[in-house]
KOLDRENLO-527997 format. One record per atom (N, C-alpha, C): x, y, z; atom name; residue in three letters; residue number from 1. Coordinates in pm, 1 decimal. Example, Ala and Ser with C-alpha at 12.3 -4.5 7.8 and 13.67 -1.06 7.14 Angstrom:
BEGIN
       east      north         up   atom   type   seq
     1319.0     -569.0      780.0      N    ALA     1
     1230.0     -450.0      780.0     CA    ALA     1
     1320.0     -330.0      780.0      C    ALA     1
     1285.0     -225.0      708.0      N    SER     2
     1367.0     -106.0      714.0     CA    SER     2
     1290.0        3.0      787.0      C    SER     2
***
This chain:
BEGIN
       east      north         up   atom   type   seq
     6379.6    19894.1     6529.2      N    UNK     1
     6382.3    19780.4     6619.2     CA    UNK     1
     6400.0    19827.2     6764.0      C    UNK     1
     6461.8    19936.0     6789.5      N    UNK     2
     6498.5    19982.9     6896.0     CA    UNK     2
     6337.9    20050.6     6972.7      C    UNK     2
     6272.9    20122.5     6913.4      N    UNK     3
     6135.2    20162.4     6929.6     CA    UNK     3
     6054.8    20050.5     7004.7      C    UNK     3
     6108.2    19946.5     6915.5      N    UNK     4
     6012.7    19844.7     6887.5     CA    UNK     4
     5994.0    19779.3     7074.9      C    UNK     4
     6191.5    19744.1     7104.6      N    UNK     5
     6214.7    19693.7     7209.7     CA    UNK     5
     6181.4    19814.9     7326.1      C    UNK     5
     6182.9    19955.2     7311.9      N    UNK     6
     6124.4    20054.5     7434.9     CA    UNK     6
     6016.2    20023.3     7440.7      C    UNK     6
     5924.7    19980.7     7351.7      N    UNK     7
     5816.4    19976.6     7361.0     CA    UNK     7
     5764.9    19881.4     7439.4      C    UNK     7
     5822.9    19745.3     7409.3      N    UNK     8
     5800.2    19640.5     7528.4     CA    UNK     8
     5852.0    19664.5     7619.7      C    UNK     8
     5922.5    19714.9     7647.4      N    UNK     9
     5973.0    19706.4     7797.2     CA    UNK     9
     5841.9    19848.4     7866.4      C    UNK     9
     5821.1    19922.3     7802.8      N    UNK    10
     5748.2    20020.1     7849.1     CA    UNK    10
     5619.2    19996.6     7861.4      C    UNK    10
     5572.7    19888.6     7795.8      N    UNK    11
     5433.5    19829.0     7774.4     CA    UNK    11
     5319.2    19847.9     7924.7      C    UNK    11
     5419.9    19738.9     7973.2      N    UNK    12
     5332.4    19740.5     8131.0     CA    UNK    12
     5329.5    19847.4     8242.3      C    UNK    12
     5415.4    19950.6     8201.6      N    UNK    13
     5405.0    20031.9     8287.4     CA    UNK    13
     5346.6    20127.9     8215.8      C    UNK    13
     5314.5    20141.1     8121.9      N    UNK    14
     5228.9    20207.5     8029.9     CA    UNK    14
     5035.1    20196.1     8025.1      C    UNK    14
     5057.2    20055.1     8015.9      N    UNK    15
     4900.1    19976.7     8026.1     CA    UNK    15
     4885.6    19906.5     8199.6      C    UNK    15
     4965.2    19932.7     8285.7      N    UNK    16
     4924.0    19907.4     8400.7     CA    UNK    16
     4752.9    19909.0     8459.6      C    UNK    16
     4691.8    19988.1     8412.2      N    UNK    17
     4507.0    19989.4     8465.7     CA    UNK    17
     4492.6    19926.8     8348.2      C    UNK    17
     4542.0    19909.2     8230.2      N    UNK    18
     4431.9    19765.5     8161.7     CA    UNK    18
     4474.8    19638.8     8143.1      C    UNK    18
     4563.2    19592.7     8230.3      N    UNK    19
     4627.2    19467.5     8248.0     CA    UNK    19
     4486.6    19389.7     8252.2      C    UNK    19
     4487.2    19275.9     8184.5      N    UNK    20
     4410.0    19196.0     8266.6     CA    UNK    20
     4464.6    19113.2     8331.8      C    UNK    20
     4386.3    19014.5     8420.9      N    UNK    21
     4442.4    18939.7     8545.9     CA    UNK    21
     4526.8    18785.8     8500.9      C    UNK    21
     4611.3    18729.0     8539.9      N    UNK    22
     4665.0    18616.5     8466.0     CA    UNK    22
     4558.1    18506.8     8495.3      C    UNK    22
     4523.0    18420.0     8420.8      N    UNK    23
     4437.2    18303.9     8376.1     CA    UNK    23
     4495.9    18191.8     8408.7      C    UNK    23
     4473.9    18085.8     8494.9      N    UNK    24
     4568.1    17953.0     8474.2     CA    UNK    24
     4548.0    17932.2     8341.4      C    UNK    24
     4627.4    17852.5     8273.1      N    UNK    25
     4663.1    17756.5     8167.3     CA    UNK    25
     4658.2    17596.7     8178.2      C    UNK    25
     4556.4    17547.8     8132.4      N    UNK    26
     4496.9    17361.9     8144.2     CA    UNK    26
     4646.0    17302.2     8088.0      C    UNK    26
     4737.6    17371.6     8037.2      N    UNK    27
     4887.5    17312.0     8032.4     CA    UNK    27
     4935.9    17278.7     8150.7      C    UNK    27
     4985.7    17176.3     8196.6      N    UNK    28
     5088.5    17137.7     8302.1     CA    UNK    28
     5203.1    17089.6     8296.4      C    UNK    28
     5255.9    17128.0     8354.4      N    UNK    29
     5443.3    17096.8     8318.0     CA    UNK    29
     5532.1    16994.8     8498.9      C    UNK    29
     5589.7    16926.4     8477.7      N    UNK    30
     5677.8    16844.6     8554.5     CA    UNK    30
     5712.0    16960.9     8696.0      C    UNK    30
     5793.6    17054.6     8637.3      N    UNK    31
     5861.0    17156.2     8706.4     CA    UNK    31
     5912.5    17251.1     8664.3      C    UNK    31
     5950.8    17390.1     8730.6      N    UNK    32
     5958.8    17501.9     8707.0     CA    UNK    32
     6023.3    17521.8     8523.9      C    UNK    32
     6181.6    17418.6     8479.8      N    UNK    33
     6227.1    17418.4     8478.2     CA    UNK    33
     6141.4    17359.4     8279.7      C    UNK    33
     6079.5    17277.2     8320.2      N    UNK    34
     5968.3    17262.7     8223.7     CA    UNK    34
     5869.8    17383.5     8157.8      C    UNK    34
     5837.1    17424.1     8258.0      N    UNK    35
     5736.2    17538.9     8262.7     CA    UNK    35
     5873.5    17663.9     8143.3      C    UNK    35
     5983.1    17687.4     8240.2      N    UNK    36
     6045.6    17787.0     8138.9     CA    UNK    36
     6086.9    17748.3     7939.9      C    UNK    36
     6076.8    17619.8     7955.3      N    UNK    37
     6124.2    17586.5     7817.8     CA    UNK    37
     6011.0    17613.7     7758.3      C    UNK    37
     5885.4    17559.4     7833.3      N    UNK    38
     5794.0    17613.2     7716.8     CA    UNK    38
     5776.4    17801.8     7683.2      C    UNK    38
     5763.6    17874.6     7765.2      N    UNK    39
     5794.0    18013.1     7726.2     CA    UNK    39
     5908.7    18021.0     7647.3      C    UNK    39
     6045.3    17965.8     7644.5      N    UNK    40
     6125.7    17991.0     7548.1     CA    UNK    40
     6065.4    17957.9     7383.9      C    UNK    40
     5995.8    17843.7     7360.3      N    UNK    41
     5920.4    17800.0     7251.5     CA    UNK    41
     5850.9    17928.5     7222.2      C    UNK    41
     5762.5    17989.9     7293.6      N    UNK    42
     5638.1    18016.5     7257.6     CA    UNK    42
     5700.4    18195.6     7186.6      C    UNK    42
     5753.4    18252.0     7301.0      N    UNK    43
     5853.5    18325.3     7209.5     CA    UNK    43
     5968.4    18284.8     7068.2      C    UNK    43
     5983.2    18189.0     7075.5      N    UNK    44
     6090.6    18147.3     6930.1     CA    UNK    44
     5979.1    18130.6     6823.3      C    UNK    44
     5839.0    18075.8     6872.5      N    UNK    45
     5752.7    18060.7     6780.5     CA    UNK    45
     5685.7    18222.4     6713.6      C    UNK    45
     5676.4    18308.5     6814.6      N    UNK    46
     5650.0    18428.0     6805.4     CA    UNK    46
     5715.0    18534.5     6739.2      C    UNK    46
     5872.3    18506.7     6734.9      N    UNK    47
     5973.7    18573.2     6635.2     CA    UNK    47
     5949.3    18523.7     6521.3      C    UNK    47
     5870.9    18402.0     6522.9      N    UNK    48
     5899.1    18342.7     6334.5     CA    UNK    48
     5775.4    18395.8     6270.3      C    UNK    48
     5658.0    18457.9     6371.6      N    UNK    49
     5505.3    18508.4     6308.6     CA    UNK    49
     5522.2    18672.9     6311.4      C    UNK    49
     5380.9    18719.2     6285.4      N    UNK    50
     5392.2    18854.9     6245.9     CA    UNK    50
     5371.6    18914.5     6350.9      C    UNK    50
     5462.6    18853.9     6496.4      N    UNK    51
     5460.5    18972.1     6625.4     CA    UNK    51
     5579.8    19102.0     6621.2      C    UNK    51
     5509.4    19228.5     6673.6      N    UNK    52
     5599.9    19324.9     6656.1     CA    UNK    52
     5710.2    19306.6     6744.7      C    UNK    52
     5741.1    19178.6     6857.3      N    UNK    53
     5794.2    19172.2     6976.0     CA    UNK    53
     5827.2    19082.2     7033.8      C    UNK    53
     5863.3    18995.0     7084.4      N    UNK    54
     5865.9    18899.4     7173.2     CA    UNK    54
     5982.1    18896.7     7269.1      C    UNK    54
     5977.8    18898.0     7387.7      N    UNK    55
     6095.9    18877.5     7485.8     CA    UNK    55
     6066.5    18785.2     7593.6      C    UNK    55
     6170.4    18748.9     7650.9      N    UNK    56
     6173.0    18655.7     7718.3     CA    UNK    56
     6220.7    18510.4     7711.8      C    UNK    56
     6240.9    18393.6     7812.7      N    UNK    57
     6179.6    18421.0     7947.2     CA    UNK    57
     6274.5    18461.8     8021.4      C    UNK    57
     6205.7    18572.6     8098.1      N    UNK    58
     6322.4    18679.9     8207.2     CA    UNK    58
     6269.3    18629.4     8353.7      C    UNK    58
     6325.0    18628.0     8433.7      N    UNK    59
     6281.4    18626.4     8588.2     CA    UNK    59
     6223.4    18744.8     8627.3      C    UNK    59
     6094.6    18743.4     8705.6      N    UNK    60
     6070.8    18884.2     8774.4     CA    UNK    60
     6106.2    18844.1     8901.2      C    UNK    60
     6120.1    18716.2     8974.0      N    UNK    61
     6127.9    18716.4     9090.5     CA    UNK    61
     6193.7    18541.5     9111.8      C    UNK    61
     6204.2    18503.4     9200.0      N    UNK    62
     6239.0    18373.9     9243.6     CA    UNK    62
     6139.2    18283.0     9209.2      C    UNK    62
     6121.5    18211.1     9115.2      N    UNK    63
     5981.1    18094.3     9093.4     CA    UNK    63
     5884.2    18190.4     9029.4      C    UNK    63
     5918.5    18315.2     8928.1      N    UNK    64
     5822.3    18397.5     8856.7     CA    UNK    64
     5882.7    18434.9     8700.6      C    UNK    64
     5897.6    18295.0     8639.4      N    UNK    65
     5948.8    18352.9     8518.7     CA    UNK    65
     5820.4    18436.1     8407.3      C    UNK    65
     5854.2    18527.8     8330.6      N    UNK    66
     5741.8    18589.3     8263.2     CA    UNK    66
     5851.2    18567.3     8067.7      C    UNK    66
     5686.5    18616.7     8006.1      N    UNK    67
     5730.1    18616.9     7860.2     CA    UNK    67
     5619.9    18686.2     7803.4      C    UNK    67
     5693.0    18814.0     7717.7      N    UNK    68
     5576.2    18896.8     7648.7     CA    UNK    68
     5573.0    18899.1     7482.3      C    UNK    68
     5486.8    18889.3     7408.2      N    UNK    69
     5474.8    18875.3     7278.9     CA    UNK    69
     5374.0    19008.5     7245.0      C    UNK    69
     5413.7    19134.4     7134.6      N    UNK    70
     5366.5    19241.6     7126.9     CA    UNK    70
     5316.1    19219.0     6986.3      C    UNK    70
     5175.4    19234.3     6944.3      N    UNK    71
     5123.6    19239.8     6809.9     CA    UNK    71
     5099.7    19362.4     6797.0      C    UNK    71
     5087.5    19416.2     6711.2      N    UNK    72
     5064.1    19570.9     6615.9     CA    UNK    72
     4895.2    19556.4     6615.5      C    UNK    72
     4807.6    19679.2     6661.8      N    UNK    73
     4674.4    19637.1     6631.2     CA    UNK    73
     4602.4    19796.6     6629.0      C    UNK    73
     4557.8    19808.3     6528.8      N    UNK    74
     4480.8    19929.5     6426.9     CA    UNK    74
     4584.9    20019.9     6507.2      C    UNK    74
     4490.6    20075.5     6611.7      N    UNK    75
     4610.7    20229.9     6653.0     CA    UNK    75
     4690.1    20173.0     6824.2      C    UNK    75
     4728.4    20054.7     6816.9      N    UNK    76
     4784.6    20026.2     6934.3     CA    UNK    76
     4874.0    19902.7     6928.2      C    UNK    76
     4882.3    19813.1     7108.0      N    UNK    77
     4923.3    19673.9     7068.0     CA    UNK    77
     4847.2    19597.8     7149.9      C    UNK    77
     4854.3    19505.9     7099.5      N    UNK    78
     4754.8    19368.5     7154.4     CA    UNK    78
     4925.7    19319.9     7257.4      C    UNK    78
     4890.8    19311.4     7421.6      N    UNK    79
     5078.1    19256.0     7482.3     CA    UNK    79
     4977.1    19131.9     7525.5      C    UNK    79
     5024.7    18991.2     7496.5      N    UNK    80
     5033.7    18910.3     7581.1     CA    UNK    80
     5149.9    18874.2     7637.0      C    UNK    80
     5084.1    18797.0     7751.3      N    UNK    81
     5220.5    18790.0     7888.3     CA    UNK    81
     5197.3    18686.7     7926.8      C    UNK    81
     5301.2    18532.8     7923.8      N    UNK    82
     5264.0    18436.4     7988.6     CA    UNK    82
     5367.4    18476.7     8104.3      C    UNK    82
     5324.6    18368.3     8241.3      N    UNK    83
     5359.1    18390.0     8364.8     CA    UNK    83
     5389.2    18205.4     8395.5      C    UNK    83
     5522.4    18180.6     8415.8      N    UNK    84
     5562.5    18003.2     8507.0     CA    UNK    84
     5545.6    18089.8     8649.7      C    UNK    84
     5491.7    18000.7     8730.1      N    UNK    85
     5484.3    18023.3     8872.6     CA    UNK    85
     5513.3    17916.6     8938.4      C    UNK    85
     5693.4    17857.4     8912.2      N    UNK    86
     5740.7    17730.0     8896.1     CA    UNK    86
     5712.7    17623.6     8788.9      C    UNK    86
     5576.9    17517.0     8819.7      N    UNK    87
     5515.2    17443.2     8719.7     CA    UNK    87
     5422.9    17513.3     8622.6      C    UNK    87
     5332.3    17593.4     8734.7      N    UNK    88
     5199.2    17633.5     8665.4     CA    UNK    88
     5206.9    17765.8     8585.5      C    UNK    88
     5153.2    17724.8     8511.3      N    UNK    89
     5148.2    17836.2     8362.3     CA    UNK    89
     5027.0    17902.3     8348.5      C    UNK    89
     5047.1    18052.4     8374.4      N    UNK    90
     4923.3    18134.8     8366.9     CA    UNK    90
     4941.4    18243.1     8241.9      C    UNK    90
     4807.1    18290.8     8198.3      N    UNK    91
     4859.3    18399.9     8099.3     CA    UNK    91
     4782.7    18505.3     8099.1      C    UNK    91
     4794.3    18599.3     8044.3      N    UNK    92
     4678.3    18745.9     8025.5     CA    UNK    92
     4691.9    18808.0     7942.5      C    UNK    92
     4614.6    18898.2     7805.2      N    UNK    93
     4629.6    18987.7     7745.5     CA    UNK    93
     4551.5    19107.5     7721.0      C    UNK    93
     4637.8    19198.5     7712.2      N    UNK    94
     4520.4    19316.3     7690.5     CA    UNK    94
     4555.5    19391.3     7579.7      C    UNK    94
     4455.0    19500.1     7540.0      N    UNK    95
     4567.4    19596.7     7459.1     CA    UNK    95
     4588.5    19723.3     7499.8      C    UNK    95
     4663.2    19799.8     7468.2      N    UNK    96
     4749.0    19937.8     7501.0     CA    UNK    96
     4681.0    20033.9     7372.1      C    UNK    96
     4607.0    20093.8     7381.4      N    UNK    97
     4594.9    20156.2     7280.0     CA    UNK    97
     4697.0    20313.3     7265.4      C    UNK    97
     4718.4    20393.8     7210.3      N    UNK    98
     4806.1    20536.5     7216.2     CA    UNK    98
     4692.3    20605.7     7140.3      C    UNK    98
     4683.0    20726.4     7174.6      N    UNK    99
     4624.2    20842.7     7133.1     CA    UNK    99
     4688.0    20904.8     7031.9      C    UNK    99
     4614.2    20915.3     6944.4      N    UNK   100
     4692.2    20918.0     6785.4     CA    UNK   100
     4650.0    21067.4     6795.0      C    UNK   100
     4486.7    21070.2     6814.4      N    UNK   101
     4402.4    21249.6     6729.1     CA    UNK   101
     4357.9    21141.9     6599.9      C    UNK   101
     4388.6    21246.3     6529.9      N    UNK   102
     4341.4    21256.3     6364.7     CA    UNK   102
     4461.1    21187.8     6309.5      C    UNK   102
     4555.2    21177.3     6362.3      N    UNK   103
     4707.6    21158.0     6263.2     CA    UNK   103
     4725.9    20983.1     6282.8      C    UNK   103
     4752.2    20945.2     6137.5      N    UNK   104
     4729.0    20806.5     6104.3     CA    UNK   104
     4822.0    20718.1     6216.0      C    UNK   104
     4842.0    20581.6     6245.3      N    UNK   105
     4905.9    20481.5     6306.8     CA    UNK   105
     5023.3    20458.4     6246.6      C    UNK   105
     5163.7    20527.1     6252.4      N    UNK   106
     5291.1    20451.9     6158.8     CA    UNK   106
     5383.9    20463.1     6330.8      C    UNK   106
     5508.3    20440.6     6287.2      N    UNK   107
     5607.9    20397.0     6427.6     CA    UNK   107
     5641.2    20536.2     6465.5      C    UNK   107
     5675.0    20637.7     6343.3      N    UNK   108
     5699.8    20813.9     6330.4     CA    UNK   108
     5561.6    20889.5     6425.2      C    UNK   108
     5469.8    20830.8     6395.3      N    UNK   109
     5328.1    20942.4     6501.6     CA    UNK   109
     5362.7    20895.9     6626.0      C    UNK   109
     5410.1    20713.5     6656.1      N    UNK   110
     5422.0    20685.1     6813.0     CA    UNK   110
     5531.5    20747.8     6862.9      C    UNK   110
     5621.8    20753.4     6801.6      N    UNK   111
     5746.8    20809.5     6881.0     CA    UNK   111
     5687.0    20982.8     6903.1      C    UNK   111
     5657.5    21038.2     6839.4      N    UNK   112
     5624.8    21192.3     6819.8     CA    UNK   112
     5540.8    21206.3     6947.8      C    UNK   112
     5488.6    21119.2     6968.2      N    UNK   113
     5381.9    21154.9     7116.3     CA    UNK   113
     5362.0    21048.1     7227.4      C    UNK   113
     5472.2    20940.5     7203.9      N    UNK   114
     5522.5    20895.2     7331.0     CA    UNK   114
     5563.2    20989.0     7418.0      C    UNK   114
     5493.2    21008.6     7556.5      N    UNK   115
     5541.7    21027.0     7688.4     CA    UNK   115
     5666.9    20974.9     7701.9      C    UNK   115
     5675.0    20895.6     7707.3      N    UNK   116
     5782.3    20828.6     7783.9     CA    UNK   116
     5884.1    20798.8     7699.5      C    UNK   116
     5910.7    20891.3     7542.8      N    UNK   117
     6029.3    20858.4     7492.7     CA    UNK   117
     6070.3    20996.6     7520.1      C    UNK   117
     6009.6    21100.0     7560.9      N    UNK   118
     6070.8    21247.9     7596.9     CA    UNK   118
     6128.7    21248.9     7752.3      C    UNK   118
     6200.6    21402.8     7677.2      N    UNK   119
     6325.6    21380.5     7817.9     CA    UNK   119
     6339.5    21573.8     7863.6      C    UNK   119
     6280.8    21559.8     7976.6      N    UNK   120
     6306.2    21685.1     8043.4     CA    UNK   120
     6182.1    21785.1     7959.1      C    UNK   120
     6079.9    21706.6     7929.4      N    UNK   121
     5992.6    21771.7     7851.8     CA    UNK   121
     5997.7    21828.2     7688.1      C    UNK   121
     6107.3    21786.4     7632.1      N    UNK   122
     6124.0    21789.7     7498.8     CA    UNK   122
     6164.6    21625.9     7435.8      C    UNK   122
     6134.5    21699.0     7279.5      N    UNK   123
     6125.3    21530.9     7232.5     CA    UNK   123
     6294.8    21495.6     7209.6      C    UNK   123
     6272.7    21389.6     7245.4      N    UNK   124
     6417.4    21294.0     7231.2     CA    UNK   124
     6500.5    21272.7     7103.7      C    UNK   124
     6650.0    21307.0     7137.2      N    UNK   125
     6728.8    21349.2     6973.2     CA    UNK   125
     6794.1    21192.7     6968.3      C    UNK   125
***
């Protein structure tokens, strides 16, 4: 589970060049305040399905709440990210793929050749 949560948090700075761009959403909400309850849903709905992930809703900024939901997909993850920008609700997804080689997709190959779970250039105890 712990993997699970580095992993989201590492997501976007990981897949930064394949972000795609946020999308409005034909949803409209009253106010900001509206806008966040529904990201709380959409994550509570997302813990109850077969996502490897869901967090949120966190503030990135003043009137920028965000929420990410991480699916498992062949050798990577599918991250969607909704975005409140007060009322308006935008979203985007892409996927992150990892460079496996030849060696199959389990959580043991990602950690083994995550970058970013090593420390000082050796793998992490």
């Amino acid at each position: 589970m712990v993997l699970i949560a580095l992993s989201l948090m590492a997501a976007p700075a990981l897949a930064a060049s394949q972000e795609a761009p946020f999308e409005p959403v034909a949803q409209s909400f009253a106010d900001a305040g509206a806008c966040r309850l529904h990201l709380a849903a959409l994550v509570s709905d997302a813990r109850g399905r077969d996502y490897a992930a869901a967090e949120g809703p966190y503030a990135i900024a003043e009137g920028d709440e965000r929420a990410h939901m991480v699916q498992t997909e062949q050798r990577g993850h599918r991250i969607t990210e909704y975005r409140c920008q007060s009322a308006a609700l935008s979203s985007r997804s892409w996927t992150h793929e990892m460079d496996q080689g030849e060696e199959p997709f389990t959580i043991d190959s990602v950690a083994r050749k995550a970058d970013w779970l090593k420390k000082d250039g050796g793998e992490k105890q």
